[in-house]
C-alpha positions in Angstrom: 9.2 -51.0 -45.9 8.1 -53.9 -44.8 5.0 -54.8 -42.5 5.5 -57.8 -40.4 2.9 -57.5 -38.0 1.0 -60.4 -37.5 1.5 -64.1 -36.3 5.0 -64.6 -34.6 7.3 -67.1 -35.9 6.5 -70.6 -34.8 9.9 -72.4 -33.7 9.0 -76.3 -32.8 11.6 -77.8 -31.0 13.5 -79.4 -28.1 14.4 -77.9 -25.0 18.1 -79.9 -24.7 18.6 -79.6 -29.1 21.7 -77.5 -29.4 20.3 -77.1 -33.3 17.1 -75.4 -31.7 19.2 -73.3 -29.4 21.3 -72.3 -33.1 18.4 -71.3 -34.8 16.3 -69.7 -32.7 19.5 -67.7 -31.4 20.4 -66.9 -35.1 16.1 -66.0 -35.3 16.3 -63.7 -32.3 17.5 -60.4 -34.4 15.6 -61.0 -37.4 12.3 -61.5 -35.1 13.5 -57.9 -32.9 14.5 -56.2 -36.3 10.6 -56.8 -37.9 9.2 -56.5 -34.9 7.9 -59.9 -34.9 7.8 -62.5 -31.4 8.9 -65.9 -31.4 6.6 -68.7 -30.0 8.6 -71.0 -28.9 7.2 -74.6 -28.8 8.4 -77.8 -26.9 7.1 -80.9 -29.0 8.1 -83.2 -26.1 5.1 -81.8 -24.5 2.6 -83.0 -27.5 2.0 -86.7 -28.4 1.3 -85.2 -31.9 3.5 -82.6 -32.9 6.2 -85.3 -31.4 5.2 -88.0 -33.8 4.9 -85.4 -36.6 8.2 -83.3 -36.2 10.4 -86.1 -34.3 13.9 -85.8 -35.3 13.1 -83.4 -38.0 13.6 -80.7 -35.2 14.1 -77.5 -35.2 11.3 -76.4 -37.4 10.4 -72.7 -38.2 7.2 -71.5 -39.5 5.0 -68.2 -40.2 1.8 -67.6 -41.0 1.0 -71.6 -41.3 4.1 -72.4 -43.9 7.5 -74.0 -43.4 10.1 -71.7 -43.9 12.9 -74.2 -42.5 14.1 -76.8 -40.8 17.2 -77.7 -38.8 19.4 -74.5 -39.7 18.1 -71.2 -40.3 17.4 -70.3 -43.6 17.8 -66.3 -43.6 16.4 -66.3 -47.5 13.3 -68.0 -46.9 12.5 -65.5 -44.0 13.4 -62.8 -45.5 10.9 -63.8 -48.6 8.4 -64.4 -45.8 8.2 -61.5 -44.5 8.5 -59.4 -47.8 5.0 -61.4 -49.0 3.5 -61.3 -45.7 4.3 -56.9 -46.0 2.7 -56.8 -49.8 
């Protein structure tokens, strides 16, 4: 079984990007399933992590590494949580 507890998934993002709105959605039942929250943040609202994500939105991470960007990559977050369990 895996242990996800821990860090929530970081989503960086737009509020009006219908990709954000995809993966986050497609997120959602992963995050519930492992028991794991989604923090969702808004790069509008930070000069930086606007100049540093831009267009590159959305962008999913956990535990401080990139899992994906613009759709969600199921794969990669299952992998995540598996290592993040050992």
């Amino acid at each position: 079984m895996i242990d996800a507890s821990g860090a929530p998934f970081v989503l960086y993002g737009r509020a009006w990007c219908h990709l954000c709105e995809d993966m986050r959605a497609a997120l959602e039942p992963i995050a519930a399933r492992f028991g794991v929250a989604i923090e969702w943040i808004d790069i509008d609202e930070d000069a930086d992590l606007e100049a540093r994500y831009n267009e590159r939105v959305p962008v999913l991470m956990l535990d401080g590494v990139e899992l994906c960007h613009y759709r969600l990559d199921q794969n990669a977050v299952h992998a995540a949580l598996e290592k993040r369990g050992r």
